[in-house]
C-alpha positions in Angstrom: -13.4 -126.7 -22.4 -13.0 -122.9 -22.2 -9.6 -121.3 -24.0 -7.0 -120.3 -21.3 -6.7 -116.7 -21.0 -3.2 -115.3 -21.7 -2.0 -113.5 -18.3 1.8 -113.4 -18.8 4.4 -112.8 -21.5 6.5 -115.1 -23.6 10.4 -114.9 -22.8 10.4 -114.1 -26.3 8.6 -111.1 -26.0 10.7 -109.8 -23.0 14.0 -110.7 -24.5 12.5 -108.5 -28.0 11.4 -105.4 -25.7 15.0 -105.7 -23.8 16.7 -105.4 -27.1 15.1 -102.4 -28.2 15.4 -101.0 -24.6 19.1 -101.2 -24.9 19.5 -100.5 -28.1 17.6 -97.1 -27.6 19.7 -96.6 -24.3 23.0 -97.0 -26.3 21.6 -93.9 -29.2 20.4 -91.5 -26.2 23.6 -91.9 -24.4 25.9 -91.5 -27.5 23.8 -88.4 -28.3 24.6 -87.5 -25.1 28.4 -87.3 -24.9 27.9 -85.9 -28.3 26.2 -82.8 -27.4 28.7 -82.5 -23.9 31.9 -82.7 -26.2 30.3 -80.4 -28.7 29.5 -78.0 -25.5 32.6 -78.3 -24.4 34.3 -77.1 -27.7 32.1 -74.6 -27.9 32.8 -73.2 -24.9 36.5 -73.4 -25.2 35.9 -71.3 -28.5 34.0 -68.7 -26.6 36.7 -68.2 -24.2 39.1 -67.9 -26.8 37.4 -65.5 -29.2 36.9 -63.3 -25.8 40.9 -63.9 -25.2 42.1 -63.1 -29.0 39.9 -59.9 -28.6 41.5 -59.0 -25.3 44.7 -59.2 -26.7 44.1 -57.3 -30.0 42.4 -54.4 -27.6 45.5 -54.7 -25.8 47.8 -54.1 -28.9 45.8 -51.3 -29.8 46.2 -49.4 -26.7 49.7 -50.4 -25.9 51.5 -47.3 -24.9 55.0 -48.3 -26.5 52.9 -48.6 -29.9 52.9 -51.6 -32.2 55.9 -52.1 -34.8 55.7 -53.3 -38.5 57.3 -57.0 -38.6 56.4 -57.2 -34.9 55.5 -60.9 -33.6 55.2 -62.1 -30.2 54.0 -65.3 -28.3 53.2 -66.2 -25.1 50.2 -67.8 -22.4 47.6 -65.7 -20.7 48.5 -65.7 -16.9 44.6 -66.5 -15.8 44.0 -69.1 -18.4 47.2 -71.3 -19.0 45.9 -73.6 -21.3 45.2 -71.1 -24.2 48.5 -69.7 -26.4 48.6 -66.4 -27.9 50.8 -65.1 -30.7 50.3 -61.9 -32.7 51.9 -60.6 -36.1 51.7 -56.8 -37.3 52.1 -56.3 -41.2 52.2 -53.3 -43.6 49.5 -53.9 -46.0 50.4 -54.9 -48.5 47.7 -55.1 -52.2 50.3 -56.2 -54.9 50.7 -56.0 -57.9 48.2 -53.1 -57.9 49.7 -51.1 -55.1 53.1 -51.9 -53.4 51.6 -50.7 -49.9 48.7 -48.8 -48.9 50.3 -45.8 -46.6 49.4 -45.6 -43.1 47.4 -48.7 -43.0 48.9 -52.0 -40.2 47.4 -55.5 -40.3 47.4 -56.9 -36.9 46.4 -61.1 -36.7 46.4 -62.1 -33.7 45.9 -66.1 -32.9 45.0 -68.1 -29.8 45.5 -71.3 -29.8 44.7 -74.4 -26.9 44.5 -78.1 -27.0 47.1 -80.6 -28.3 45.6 -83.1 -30.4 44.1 -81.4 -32.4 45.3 -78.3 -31.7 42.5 -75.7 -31.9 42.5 -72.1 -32.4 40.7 -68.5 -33.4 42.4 -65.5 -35.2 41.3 -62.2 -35.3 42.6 -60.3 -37.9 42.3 -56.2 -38.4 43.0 -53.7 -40.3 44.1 -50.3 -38.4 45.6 -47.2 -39.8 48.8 -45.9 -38.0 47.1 -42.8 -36.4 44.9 -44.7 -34.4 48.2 -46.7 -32.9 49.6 -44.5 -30.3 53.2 -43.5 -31.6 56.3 -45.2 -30.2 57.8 -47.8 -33.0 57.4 -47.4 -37.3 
């Protein structure tokens, strides 16, 4: 009697290949809502770096000049979802030096997102002559 030749597989082998199928199908597709959430947070930080350097540029060139103690708030008209807020301090290097003449700190934040709440903050140094004159 000749051996019968094996032309099918076992339910057990198909049930086996099925659950590695779908357990490889769950890790691609978690990797790739991963890398889509972390491209979307990275894009939203782009946009807001570009935004908090628009708005320092801004500040720099205002014509009614910037003022020591200054801080303001608002929402950028073409993108309503990011937040911007800037503060303008003398700087200050204590206890060595009470304040360095002529010289403004100017941080400027943008912030989007409620939960969590993300943001990006440029902060600069500027002396006073490069402000244009209009407030101390």
């Amino acid at each position: 009697m000749k051996p019968r030749s094996r032309q099918a597989f076992t339910l057990l082998e198909i049930m086996i290949a099925l659950a590695i199928l779908g357990s490889s199908l769950v890790v691609v597709l978690t990797s790739i809502f991963h890398s889509l959430e972390m491209y979307r947070v990275a894009k939203e930080t782009v946009i807001a770096g570009f935004l908090a350097q628009e708005k320092f540029t801004e500040l720099r060139t205002a014509k009614t000049g910037v003022g020591i103690g200054d801080y303001r708030d608002g929402v950028f008209e073409h993108f309503s979802r990011y937040h911007w807020s800037y503060r303008v301090d003398k700087v200050s290097l204590e206890p060595l030096v009470p304040t360095v003449p002529g010289l403004r700190r100017i941080e400027v934040q943008v912030t989007w997102d409620e939960h969590p709440r993300r943001h990006v903050q440029v902060i600069s140094y500027v002396p006073d002559k490069e402000l244009l004159p209009g407030r101390p």
